[in-house]
C-alpha atoms as an extended CHARMM CRD file, in Angstrom:
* protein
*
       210  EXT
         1         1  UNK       CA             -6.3670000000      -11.6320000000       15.2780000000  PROA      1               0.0000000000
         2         2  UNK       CA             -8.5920000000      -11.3920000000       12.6890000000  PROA      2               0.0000000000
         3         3  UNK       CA            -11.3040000000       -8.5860000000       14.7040000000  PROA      3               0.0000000000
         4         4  UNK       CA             -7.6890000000       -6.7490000000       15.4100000000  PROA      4               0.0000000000
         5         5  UNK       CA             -7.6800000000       -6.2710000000       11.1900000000  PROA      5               0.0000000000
         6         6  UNK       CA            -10.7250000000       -4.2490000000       11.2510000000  PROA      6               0.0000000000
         7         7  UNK       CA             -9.7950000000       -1.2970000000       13.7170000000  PROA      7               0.0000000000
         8         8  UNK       CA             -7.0280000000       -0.1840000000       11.9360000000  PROA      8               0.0000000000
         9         9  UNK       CA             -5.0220000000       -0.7160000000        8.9610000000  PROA      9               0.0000000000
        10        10  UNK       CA             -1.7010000000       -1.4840000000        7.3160000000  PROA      10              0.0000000000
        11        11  UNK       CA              0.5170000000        1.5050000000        6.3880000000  PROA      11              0.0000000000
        12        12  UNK       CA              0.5900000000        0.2450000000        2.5640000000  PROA      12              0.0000000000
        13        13  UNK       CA             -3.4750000000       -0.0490000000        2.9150000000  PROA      13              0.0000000000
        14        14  UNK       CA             -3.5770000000        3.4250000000        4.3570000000  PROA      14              0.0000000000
        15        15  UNK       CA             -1.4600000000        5.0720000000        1.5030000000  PROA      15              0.0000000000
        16        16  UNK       CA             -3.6940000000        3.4970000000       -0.9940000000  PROA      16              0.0000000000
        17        17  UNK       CA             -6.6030000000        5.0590000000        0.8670000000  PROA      17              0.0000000000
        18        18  UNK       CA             -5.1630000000        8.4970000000        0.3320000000  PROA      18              0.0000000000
        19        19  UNK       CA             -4.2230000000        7.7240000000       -2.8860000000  PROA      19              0.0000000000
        20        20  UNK       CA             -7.7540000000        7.8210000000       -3.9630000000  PROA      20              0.0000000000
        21        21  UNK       CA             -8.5670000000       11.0370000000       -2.2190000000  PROA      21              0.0000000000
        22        22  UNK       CA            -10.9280000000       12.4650000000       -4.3630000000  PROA      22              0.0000000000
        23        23  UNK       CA            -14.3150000000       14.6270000000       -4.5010000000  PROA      23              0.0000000000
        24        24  UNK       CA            -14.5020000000       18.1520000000       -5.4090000000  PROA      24              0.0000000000
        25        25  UNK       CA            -11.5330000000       19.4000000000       -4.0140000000  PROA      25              0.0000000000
        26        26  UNK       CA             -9.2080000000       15.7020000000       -4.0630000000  PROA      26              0.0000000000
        27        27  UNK       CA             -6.3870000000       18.0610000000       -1.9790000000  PROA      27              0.0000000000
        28        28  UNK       CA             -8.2650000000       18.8230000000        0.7510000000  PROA      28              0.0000000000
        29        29  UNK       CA             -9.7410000000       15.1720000000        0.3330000000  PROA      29              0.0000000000
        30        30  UNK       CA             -5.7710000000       14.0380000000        0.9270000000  PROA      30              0.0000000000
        31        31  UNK       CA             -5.5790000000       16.3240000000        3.7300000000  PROA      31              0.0000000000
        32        32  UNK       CA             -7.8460000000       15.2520000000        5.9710000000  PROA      32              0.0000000000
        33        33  UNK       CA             -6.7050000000       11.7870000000        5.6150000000  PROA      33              0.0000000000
        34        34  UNK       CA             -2.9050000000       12.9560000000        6.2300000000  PROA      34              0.0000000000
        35        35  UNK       CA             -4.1660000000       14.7590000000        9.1820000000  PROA      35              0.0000000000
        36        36  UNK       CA             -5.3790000000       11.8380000000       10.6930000000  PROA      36              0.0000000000
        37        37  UNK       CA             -2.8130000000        9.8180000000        9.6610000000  PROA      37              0.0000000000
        38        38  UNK       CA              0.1890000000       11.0800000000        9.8960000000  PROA      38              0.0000000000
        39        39  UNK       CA             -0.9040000000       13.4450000000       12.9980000000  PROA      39              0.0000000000
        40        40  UNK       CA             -3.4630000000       10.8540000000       14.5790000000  PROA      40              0.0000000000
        41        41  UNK       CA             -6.0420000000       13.5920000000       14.7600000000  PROA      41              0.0000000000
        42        42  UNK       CA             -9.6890000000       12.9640000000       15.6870000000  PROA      42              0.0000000000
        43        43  UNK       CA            -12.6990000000       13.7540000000       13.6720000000  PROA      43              0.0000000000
        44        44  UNK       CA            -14.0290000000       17.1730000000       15.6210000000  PROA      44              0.0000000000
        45        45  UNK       CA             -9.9760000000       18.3440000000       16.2100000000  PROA      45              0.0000000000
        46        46  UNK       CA             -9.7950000000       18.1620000000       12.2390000000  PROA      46              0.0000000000
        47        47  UNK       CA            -12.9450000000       19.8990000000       12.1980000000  PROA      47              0.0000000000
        48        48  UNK       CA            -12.0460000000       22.6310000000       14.8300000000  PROA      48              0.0000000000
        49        49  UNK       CA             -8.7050000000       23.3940000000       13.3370000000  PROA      49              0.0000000000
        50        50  UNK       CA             -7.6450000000       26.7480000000       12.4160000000  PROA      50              0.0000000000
        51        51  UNK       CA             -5.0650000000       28.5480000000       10.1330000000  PROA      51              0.0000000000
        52        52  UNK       CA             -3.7700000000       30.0540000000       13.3420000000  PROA      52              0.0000000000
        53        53  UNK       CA             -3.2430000000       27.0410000000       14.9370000000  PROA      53              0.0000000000
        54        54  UNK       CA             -0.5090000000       25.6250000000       12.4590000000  PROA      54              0.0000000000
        55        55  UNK       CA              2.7700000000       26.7900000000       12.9820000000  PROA      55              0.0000000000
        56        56  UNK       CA              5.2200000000       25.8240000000        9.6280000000  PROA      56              0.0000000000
        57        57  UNK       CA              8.4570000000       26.2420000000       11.6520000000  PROA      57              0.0000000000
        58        58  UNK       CA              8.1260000000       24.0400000000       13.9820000000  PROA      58              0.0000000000
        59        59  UNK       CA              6.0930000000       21.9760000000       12.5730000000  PROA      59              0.0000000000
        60        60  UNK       CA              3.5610000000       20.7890000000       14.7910000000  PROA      60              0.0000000000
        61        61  UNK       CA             -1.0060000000       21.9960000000       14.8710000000  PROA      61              0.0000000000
        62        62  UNK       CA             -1.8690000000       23.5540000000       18.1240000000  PROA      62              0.0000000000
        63        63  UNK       CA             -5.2690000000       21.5920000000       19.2950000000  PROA      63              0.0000000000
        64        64  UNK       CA             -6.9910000000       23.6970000000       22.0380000000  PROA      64              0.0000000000
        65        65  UNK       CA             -9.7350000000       21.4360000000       22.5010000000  PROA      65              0.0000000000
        66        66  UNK       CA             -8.7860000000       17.5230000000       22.5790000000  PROA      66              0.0000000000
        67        67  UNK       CA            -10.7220000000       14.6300000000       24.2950000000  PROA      67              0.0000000000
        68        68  UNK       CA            -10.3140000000       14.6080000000       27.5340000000  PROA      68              0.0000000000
        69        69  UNK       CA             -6.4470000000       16.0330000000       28.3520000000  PROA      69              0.0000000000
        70        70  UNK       CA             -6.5690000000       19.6830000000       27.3790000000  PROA      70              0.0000000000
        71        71  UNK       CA             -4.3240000000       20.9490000000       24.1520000000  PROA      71              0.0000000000
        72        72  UNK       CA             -1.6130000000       19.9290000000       23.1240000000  PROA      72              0.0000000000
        73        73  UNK       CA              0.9850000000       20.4640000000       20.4600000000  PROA      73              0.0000000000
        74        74  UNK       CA              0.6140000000       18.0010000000       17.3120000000  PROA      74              0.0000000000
        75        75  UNK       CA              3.5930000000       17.2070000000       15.4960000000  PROA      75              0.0000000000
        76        76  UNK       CA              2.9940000000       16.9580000000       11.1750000000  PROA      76              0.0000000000
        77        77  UNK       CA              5.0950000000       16.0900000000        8.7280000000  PROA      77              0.0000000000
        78        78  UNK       CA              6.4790000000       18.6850000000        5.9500000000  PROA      78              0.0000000000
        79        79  UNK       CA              4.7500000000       17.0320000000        2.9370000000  PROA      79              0.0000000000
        80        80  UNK       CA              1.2390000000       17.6640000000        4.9660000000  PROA      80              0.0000000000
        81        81  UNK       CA              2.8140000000       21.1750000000        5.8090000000  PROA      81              0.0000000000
        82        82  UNK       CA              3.3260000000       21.6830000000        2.3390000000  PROA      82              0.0000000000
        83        83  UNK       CA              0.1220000000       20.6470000000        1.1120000000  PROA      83              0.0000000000
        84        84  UNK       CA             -1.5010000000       22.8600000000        3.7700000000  PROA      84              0.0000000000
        85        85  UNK       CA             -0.1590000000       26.0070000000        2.7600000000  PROA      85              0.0000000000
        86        86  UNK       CA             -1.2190000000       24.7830000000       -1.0390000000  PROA      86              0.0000000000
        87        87  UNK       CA             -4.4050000000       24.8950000000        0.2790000000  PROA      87              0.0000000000
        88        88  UNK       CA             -4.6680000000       27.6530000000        2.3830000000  PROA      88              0.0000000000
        89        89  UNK       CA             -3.3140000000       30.1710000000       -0.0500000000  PROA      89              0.0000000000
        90        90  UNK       CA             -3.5630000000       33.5410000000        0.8010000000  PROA      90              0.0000000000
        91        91  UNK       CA             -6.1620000000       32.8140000000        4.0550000000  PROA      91              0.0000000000
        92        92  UNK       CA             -4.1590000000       33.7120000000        7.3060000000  PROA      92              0.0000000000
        93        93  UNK       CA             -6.8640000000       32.6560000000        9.6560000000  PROA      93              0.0000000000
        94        94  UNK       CA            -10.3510000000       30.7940000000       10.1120000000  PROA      94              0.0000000000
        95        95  UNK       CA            -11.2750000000       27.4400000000        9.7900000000  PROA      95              0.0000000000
        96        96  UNK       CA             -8.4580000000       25.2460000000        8.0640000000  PROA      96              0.0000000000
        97        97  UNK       CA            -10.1610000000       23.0730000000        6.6420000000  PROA      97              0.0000000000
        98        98  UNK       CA            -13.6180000000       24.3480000000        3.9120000000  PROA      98              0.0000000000
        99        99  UNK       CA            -16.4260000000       22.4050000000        2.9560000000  PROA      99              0.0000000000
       100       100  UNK       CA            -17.5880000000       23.5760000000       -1.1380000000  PROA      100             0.0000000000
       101       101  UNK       CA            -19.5540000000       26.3700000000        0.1890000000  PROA      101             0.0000000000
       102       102  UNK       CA            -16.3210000000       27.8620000000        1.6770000000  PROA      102             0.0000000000
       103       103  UNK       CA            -17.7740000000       27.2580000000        5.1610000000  PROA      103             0.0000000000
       104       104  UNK       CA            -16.7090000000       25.2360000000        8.1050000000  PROA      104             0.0000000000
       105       105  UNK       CA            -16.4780000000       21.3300000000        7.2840000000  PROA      105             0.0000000000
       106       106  UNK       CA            -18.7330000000       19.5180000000        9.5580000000  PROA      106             0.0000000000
       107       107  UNK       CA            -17.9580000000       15.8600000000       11.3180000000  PROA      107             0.0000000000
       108       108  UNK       CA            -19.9040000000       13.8240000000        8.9200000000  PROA      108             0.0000000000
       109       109  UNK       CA            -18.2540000000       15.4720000000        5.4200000000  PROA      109             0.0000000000
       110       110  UNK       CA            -14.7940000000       14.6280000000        7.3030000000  PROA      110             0.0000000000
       111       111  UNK       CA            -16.1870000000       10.8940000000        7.5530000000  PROA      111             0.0000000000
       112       112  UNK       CA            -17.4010000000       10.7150000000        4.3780000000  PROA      112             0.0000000000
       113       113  UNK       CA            -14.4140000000       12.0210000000        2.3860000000  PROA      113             0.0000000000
       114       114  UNK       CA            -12.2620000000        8.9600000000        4.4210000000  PROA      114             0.0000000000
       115       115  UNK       CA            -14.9170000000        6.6970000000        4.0250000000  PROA      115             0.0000000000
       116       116  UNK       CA            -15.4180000000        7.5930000000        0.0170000000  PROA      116             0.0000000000
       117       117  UNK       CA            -11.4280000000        7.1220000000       -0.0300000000  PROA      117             0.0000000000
       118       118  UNK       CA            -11.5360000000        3.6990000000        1.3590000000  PROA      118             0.0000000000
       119       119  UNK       CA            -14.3200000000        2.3260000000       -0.9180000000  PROA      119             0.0000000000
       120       120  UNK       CA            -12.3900000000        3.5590000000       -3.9400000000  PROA      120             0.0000000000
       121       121  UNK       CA             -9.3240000000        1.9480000000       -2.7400000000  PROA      121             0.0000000000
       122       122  UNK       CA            -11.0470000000       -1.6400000000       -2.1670000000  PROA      122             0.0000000000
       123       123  UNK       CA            -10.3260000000       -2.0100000000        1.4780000000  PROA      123             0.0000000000
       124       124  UNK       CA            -12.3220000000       -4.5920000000        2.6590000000  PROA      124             0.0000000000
       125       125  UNK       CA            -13.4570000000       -4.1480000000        6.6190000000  PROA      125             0.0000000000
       126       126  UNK       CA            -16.1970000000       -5.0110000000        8.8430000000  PROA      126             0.0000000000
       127       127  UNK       CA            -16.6670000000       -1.3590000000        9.3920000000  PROA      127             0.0000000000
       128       128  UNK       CA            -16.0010000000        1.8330000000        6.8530000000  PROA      128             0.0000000000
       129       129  UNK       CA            -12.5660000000        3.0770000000        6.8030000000  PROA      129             0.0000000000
       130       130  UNK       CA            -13.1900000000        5.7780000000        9.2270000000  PROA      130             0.0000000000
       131       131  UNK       CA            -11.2970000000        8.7980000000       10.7400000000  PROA      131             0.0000000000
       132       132  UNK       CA            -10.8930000000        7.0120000000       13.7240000000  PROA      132             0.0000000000
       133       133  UNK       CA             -9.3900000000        3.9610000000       11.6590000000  PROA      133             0.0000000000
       134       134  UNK       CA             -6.8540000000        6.1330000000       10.6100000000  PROA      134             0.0000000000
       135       135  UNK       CA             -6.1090000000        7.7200000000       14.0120000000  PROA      135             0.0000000000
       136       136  UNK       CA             -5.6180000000        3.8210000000       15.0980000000  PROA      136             0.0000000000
       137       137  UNK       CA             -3.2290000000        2.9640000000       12.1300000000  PROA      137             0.0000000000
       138       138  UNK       CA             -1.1740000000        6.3400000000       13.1580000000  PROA      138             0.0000000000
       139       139  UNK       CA             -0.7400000000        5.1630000000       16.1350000000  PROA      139             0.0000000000
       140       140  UNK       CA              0.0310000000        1.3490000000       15.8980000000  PROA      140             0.0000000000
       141       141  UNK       CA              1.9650000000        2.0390000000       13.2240000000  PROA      141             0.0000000000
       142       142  UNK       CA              4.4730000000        4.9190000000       15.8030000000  PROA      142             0.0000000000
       143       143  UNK       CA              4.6340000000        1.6620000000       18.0860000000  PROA      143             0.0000000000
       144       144  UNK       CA              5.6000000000       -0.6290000000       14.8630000000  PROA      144             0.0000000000
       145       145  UNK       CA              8.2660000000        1.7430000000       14.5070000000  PROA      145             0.0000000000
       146       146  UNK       CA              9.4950000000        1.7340000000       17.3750000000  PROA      146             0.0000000000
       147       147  UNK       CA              8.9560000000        5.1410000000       18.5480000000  PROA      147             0.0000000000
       148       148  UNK       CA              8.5410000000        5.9630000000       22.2910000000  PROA      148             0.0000000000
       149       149  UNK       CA              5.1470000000        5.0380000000       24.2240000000  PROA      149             0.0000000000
       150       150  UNK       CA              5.1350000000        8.1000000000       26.4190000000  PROA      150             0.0000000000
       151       151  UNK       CA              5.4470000000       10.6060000000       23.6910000000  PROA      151             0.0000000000
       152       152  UNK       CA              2.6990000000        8.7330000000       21.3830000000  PROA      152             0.0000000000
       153       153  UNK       CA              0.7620000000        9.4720000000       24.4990000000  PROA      153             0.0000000000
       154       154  UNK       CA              0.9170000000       13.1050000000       24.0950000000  PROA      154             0.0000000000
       155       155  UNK       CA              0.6810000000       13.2670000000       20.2330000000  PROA      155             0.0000000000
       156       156  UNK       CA             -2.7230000000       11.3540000000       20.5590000000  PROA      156             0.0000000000
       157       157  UNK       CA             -3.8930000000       13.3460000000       23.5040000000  PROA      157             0.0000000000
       158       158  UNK       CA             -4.3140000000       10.0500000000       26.1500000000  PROA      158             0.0000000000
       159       159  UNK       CA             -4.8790000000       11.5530000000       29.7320000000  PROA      159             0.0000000000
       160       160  UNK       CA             -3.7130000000        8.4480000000       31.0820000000  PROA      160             0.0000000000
       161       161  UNK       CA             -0.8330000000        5.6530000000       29.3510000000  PROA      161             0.0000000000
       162       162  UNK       CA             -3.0690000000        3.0290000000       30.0850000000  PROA      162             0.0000000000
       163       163  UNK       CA             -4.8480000000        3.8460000000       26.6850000000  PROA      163             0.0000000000
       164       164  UNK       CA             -2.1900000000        4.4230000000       24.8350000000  PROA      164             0.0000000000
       165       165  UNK       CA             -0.7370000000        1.0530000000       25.8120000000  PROA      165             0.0000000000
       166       166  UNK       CA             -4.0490000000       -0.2660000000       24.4680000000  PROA      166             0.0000000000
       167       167  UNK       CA             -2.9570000000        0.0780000000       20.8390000000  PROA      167             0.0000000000
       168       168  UNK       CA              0.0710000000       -3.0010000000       21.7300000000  PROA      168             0.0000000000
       169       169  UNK       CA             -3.5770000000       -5.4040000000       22.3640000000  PROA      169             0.0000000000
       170       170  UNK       CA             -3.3020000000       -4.8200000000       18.6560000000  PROA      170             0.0000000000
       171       171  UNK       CA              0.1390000000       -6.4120000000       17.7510000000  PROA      171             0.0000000000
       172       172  UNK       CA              0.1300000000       -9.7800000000       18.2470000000  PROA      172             0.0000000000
       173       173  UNK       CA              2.5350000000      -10.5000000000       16.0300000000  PROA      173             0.0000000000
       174       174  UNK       CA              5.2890000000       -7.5790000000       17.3120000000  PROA      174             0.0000000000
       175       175  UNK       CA              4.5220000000       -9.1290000000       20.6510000000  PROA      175             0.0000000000
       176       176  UNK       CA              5.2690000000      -12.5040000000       19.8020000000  PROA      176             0.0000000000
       177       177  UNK       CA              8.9080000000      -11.1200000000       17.7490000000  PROA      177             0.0000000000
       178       178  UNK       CA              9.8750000000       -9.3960000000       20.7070000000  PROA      178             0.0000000000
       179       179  UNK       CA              9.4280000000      -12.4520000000       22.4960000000  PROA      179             0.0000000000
       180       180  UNK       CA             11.4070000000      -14.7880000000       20.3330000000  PROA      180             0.0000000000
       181       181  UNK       CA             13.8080000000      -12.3600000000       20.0890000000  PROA      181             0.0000000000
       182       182  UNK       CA             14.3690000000      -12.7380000000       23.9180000000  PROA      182             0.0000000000
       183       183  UNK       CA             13.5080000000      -16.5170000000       24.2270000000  PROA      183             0.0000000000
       184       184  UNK       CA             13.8610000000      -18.6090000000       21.2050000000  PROA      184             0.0000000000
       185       185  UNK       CA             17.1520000000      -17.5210000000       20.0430000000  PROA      185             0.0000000000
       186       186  UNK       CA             18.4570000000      -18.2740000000       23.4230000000  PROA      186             0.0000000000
       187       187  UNK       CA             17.6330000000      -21.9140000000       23.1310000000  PROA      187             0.0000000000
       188       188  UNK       CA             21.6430000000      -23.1010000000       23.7070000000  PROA      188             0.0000000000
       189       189  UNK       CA             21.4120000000      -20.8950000000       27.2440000000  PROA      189             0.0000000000
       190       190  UNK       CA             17.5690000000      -22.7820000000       28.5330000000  PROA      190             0.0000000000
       191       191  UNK       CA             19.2940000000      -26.4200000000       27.0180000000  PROA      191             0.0000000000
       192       192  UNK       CA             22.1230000000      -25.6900000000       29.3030000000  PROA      192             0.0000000000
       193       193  UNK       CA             19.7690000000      -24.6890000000       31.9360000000  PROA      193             0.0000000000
       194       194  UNK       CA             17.9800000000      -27.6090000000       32.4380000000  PROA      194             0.0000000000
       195       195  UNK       CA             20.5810000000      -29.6650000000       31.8510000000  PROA      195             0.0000000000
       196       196  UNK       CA             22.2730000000      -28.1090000000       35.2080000000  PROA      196             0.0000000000
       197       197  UNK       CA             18.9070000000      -28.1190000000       36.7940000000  PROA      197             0.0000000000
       198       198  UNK       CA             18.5270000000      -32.0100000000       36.3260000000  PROA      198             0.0000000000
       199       199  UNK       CA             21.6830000000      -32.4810000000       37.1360000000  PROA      199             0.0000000000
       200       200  UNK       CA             21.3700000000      -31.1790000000       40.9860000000  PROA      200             0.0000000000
       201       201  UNK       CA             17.9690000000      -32.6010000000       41.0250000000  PROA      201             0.0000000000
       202       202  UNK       CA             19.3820000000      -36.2480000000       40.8360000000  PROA      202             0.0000000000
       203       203  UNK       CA             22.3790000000      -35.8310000000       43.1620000000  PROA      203             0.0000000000
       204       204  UNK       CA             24.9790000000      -35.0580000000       40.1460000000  PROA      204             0.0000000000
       205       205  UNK       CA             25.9290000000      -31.4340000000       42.0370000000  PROA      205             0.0000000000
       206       206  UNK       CA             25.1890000000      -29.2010000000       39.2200000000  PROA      206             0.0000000000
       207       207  UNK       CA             28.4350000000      -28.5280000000       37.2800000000  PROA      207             0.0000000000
       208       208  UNK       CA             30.6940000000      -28.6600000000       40.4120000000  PROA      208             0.0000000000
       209       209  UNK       CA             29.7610000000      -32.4800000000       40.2750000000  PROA      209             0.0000000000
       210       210  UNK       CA             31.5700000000      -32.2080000000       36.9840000000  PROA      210             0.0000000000
């Protein structure tokens, strides 16, 4: 339980990561943490977003180019909305998201802005907080939630459910709530149980020997 702390985070630990968003441009710092985690986007599909891509309305980032299963359609939240069209201004297409030079932002800058985040915030990890730590926490945190398996599967771009359902290896302790909410509580029902069970064991007939 303890390695399961250092792939991903929780939600309150993630907020105060992009609460220290900072850097030359702290908004577009923000962004590509919100991107990640509130859209559980991966380091290059930050990187190869475009205005064009983002559609306000319905509120979702078209990603032409995921991992390994094609686009998709990214749902995003309206504060991230908002902040993108902040920060966008009066550009209608290109790259979304600028390094200081006003040029594409490569994979390492993204890391680094999340990484310089983390550090500021104090989070304490065997490994950086990371793009990909954030993607995790997105995730683990839609199946904290409660929110359906099969369509986390297509917001994170899995080919297969089988890595989606990876992310539940990760929550020991929802797994052990779900099962005390179907076990423990019934304690009166598995009492009764073996009573009834012991009883037609040793020739009492169950409860028609009653």
């Amino acid at each position: 339980m303890i390695f399961l702390n250092y792939v991903y985070l929780r939600w309150d630990e993630a907020k105060a990561v992009e609460a220290c968003a900072e850097g030359v441009d702290p908004m577009r710092s923000r962004l590509i943490i919100r991107l990640c985690l509130y859209g559980g986007l991966r380091n290059h599909e930050v990187v190869d977003a475009k205005i064009e891509d983002v559609d306000p309305v319905v509120g979702c980032i078209y990603v032409p180019h995921g991992h390994n299963n094609g686009p998709r359609f990214v749902a995003i939240d309206s504060e991230t909305l908002r902040l993108l069209a902040v920060y966008v201004g009066a550009r209608t297409s290109g790259p979304l998201i600028l390094n200081d030079q006003g040029e594409p932002m490569n994979r390492y800058k993204v890391y680094y802005c999340v990484m310089r985040a983390g550090k500021k915030a104090g989070i304490q990890k065997r490994w950086n907080v990371s793009t990909r730590m954030m993607r995790h926490t997105f995730a683990t945190t839609w199946l904290r939630r409660k929110g359906n398996i099969r369509l986390l599967q297509k917001q994170m771009g899995h080919s297969k459910l089988e890595s989606t359902a990876f992310y539940l290896d990760w929550m020991p302790e929802e797994i052990k709530a779900e099962y005390s909410k179907l076990f423990e509580e019934h304690k009166d029902v598995f009492a009764l149980s073996a009573v009834v069970l012991c009883d037609m064991e040793y020739g009492g007939g169950g409860l028609s020997g009653t």
